[in-house]
C-alpha positions as YAML, in Angstrom:
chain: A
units: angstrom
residues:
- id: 1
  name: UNK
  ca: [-54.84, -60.42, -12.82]
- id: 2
  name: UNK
  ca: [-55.21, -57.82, -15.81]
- id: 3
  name: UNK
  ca: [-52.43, -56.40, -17.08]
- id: 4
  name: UNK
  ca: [-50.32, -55.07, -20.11]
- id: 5
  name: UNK
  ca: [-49.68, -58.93, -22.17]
- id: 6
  name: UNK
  ca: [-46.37, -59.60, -23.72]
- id: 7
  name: UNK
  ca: [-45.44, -61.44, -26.75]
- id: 8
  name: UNK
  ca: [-44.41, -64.97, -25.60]
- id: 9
  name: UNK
  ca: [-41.72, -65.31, -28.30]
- id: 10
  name: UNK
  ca: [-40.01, -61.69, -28.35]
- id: 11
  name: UNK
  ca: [-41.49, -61.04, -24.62]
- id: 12
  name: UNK
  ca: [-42.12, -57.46, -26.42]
- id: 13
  name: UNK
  ca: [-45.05, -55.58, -25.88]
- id: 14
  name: UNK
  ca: [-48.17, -57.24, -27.58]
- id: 15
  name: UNK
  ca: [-50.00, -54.62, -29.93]
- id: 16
  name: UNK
  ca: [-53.67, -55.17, -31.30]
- id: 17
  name: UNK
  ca: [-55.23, -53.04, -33.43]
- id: 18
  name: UNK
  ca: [-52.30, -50.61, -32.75]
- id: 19
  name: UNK
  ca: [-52.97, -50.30, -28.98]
- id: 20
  name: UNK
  ca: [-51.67, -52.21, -25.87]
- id: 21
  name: UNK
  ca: [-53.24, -55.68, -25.33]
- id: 22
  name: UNK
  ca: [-54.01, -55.89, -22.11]
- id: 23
  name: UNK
  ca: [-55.83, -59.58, -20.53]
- id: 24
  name: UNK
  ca: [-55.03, -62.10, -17.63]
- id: 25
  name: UNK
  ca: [-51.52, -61.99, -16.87]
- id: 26
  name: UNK
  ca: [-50.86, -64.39, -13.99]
- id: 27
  name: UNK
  ca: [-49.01, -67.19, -16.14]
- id: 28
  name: UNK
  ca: [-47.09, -64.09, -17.73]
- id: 29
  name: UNK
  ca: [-45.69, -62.83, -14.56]
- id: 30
  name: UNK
  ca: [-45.38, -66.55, -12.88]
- id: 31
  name: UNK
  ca: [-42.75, -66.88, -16.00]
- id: 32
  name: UNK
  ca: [-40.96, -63.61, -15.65]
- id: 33
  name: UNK
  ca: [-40.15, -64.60, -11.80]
- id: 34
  name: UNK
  ca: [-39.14, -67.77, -13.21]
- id: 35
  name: UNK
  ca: [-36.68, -66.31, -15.17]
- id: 36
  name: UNK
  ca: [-35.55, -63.19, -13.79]
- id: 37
  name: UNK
  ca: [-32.27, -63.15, -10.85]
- id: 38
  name: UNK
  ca: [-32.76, -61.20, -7.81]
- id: 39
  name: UNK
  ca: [-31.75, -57.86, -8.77]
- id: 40
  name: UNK
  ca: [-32.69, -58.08, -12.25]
- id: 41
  name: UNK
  ca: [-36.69, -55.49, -11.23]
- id: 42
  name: UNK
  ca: [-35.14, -52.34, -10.09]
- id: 43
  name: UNK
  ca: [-38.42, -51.81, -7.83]
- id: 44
  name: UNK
  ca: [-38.05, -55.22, -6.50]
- id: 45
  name: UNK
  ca: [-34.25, -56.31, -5.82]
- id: 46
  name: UNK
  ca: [-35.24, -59.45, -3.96]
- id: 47
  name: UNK
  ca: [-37.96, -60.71, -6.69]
- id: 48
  name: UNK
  ca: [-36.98, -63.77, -8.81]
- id: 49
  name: UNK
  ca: [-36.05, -66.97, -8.98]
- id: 50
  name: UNK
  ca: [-33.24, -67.38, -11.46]
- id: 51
  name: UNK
  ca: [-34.26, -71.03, -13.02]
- id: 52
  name: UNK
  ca: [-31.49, -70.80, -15.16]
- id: 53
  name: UNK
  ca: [-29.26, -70.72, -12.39]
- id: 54
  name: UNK
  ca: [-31.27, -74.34, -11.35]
- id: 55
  name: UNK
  ca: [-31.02, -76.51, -14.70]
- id: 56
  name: UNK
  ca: [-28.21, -78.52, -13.77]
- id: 57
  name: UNK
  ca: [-29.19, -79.07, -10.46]
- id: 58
  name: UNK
  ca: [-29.38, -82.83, -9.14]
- id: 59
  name: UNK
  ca: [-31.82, -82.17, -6.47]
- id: 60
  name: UNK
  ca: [-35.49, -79.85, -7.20]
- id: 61
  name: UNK
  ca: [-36.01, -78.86, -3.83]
- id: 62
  name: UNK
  ca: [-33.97, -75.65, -3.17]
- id: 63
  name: UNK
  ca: [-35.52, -74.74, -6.62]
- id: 64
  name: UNK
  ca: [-39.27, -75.77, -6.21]
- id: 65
  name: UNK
  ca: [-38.42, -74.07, -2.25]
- id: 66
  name: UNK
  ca: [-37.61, -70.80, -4.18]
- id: 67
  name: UNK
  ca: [-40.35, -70.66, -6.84]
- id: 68
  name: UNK
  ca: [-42.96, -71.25, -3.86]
- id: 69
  name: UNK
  ca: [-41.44, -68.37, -1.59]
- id: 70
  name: UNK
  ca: [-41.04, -66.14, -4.53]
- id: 71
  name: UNK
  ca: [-44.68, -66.74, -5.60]
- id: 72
  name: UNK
  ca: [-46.22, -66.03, -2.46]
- id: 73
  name: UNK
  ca: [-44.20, -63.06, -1.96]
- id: 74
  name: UNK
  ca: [-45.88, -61.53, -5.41]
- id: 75
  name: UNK
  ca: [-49.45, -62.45, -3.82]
- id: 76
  name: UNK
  ca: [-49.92, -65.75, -5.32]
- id: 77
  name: UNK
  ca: [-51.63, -68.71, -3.62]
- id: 78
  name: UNK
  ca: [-49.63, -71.61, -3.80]
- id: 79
  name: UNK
  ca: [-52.07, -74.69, -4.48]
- id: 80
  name: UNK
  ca: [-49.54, -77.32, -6.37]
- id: 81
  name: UNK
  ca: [-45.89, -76.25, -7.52]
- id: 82
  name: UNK
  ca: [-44.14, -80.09, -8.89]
- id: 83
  name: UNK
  ca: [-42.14, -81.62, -10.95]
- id: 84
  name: UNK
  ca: [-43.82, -83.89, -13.48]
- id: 85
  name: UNK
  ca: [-42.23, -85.75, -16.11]
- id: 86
  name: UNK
  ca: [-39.27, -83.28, -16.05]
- id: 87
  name: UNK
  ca: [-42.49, -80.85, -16.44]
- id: 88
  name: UNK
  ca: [-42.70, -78.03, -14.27]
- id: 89
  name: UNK
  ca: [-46.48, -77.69, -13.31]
- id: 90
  name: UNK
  ca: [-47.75, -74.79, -11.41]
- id: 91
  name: UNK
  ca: [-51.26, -74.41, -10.09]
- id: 92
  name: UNK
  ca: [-50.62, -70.38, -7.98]
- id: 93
  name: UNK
  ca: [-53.51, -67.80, -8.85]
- id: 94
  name: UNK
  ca: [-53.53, -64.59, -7.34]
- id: 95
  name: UNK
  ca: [-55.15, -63.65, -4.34]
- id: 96
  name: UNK
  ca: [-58.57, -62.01, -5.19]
...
């Protein structure tokens, strides 16, 4: 997916040339629902996993559970969502 890109270490907006950069978003927006709570997108009350909430957790499930019904909520097809060495690895494009 296309989209305006943000600035992985100050998640501001990314400027090039003094314009918007714009380029394949997908891992961009896999993060943000990563990270945001439900209630944190206005348009979207229900979007959002909330990993933080998940760090101390003992068991991954409920957390892996979320991150797959959240991603193919937002149109994403869920191929491979594990655990891997403590490494989350995600394998969800977009439909399309």
């Amino acid at each position: 997916m296309t989209d305006i890109l943000l600035d992985t270490t100050t998640n501001d907006l990314l400027l090039q040339a003094n314009d918007l950069k714009a380029g394949n978003s997908d891992q961009q927006h896999q993060a943000l629902l990563l990270l945001f709570d439900k209630g944190s997108l206005k348009e979207n009350p229900e979007a959002g996993v909330g990993a933080f909430k998940h760090i101390e957790a003992e068991d991954t499930a409920e957390f892996l559970r979320e991150v797959r019904t959240q991603f193919a909520g937002d149109g994403m097809q869920i191929n491979k969502i594990i655990f891997d060495n403590n490494k989350l690895l995600i394998d969800a494009p977009y439909h399309g």
